[in-house]
C-alpha positions in Angstrom: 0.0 0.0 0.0 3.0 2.7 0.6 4.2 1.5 -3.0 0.9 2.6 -4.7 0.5 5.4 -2.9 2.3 7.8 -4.6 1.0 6.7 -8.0 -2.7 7.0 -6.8 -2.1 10.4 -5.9 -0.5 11.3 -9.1 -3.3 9.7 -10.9 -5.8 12.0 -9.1 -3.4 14.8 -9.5 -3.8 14.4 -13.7 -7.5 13.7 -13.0 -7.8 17.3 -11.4 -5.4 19.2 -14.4 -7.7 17.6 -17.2 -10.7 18.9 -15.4 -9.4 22.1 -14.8 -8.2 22.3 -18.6 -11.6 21.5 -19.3 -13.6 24.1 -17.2 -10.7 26.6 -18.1 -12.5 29.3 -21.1 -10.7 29.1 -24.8 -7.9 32.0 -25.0 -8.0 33.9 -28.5 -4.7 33.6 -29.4 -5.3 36.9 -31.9 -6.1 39.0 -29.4 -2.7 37.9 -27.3 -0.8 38.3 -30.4 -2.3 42.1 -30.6 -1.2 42.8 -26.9 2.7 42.2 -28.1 4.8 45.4 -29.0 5.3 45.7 -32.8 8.7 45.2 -33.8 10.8 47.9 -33.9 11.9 49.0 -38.2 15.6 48.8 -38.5 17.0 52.5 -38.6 18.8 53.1 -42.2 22.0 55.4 -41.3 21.2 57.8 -43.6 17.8 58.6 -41.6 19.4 59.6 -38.5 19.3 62.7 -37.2 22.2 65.2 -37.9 24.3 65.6 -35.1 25.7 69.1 -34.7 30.1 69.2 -33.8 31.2 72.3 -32.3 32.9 74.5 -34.8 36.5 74.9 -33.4 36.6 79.0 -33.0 39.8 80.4 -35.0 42.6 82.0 -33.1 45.2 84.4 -33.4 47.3 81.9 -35.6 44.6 80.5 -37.5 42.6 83.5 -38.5 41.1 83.5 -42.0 42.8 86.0 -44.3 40.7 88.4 -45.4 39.6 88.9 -48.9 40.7 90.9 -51.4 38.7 94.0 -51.2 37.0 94.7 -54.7 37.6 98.2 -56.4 34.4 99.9 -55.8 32.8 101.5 -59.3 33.8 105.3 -59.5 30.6 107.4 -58.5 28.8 109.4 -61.2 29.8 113.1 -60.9 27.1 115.3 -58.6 26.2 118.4 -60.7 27.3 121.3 -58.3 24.5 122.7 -55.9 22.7 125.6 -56.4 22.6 127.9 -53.5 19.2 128.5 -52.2 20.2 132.1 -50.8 23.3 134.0 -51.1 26.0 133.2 -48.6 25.6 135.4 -45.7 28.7 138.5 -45.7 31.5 137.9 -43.0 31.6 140.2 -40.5 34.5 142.9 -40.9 37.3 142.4 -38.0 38.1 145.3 -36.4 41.1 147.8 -37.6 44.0 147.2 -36.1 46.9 149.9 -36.1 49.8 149.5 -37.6 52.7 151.3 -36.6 53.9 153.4 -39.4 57.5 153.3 -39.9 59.0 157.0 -40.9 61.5 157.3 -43.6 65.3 157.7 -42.1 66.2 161.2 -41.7 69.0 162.6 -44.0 72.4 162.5 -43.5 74.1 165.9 -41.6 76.1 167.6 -44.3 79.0 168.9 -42.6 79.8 172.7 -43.0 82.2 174.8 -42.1 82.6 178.6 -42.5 86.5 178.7 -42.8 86.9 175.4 -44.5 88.8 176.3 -48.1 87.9 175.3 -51.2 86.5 176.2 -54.6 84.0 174.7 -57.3 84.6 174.6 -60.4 82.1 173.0 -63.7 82.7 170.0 -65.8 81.3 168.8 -68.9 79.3 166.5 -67.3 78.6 167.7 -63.4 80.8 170.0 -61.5 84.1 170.0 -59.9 84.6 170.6 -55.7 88.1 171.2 -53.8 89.0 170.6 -50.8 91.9 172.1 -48.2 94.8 170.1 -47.0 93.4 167.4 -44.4 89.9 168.8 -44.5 86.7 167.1 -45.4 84.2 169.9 -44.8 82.2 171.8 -47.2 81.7 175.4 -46.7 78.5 177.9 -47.8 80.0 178.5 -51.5 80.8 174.8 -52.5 77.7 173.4 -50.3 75.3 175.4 -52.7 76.9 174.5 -55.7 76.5 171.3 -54.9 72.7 171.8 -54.0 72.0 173.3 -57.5 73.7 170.4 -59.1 71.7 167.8 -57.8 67.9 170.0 -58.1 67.4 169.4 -61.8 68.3 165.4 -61.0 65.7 165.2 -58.2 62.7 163.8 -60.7 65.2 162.4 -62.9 66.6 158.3 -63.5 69.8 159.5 -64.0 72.4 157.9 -61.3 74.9 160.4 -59.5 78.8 159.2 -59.7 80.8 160.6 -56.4 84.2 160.3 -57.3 86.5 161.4 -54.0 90.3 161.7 -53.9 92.9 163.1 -51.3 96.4 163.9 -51.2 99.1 160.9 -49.9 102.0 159.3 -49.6 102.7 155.9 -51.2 104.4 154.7 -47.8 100.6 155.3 -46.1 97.8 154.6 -48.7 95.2 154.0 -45.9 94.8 157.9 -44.8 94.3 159.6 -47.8 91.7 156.8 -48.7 89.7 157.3 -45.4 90.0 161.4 -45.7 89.1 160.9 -50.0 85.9 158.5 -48.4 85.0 161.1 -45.6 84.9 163.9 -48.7 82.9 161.3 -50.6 80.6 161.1 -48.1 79.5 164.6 -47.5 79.1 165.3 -51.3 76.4 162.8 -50.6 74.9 163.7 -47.7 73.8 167.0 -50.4 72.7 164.6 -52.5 70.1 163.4 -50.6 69.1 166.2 -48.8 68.3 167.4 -51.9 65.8 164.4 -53.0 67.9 161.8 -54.9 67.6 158.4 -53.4 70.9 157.0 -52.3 70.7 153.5 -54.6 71.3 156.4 -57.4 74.0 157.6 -56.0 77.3 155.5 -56.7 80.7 156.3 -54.5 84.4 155.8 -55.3 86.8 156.9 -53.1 90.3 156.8 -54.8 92.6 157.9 -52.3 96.0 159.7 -53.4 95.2 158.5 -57.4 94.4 162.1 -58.2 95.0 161.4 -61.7 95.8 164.6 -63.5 93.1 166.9 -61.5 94.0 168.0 -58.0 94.4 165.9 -55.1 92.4 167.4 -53.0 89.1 167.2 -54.7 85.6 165.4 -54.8 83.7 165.1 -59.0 80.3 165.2 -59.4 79.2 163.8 -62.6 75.4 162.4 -63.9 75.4 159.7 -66.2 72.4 159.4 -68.8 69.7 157.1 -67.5 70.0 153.5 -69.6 67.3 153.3 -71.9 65.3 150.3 -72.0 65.4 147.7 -73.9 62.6 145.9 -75.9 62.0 142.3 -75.7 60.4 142.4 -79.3 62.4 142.0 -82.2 62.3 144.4 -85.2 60.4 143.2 -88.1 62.6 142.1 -91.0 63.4 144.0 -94.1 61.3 143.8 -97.3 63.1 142.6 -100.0 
């Protein structure tokens, strides 16, 4: 009996799983097969999504060169504009002085009552002597000297002031600073008189009195230059 017990009891055991099987309701297997998950489409590579890399930013060594920049097309000329209204005047500054500069005063012309000396006309201007070692004029050569230069006043005509004094060879030096001195107040009355000193031209010689005497001052005027034409005469006719 404890052999066939086990077997009884796995005889009733089947007994009770066919009659449960059989009680158990049908199962649609469509509707189980709907319940499932569809399977999921294989993903081509070329579908996928694009995936966005950082773009490396460019630094100081690898900076893009810039372009060429492209000669812009010359603009069209703007026709000038016409003012609407005339421009308005500027206002006039104020007046400023001006310092006027006066004129140098003349030369002295040094006189003296008992200076010698004698005057004396040349062909060309008029002849003044002088005493030993002296180089002032006195009333008689200083007027002849005036009326000499008067008629040259409104003239061109340049003044030559040719001086000379008595020396020695051994000392050439003092009768050219005494013949200069003389020079110089012959023209001293030349300018009081009204002739501008860039007419006046002065040589002093010294002791090269020449053939005149050595104690003397010339006064000659020399014709103004006449002036020359830039145009040149029309030729002959045959």
């Amino acid at each position: 009996m404890r052999k066939g017990a086990p077997a009884a009891g796995l005889a009733l055991l089947l007994c009770l799983g066919i009659d449960a099987r059989a009680q158990a309701p049908a199962v649609n297997n469509g509707a189980l097969d709907a319940l499932k998950p569809a399977p999921r489409a294989p993903q081509h590579p070329a579908h996928r999504a694009p995936q966005h890399h950082a773009v490396p930013t460019p630094g100081p060594q690898t900076a893009a060169r810039p372009a060429p920049a492209t000669p812009a097309a010359p603009a069209a000329p703007k026709p000038p504009a016409v003012p609407v209204a005339p421009p308005e005047i500027a206002a006039i500054p104020p007046a400023v002085a001006v310092p006027v500069q006066h004129p140098p005063e003349p030369p002295s012309v040094p006189v003296a009552a008992d200076a010698p000396g004698a005057v004396a006309p040349l062909p060309d201007g008029l002849r003044a002597t002088f005493g030993t070692g002296r180089s002032e004029l006195n009333a008689a050569t200083e007027a002849a000297m005036r009326g000499f230069a008067r008629p040259l006043r409104d003239t061109a005509q340049p003044v030559q002031v040719t001086a000379f004094a008595a020396g020695t060879p051994e000392d050439p030096s003092t009768p050219r600073r005494l013949s200069l001195a003389r020079a110089l107040a012959a023209r001293a009355v030349l300018i009081n008189e009204g002739i501008a000193s860039t007419r006046i031209y002065v040589r002093a010689l010294g002791a090269a009195a020449g053939d005149g005497p050595a104690d003397r001052v010339d006064l000659s005027a020399a014709p103004a230059a006449a002036p020359t034409s830039t145009l040149a005469a029309p030729a002959a006719k045959p």
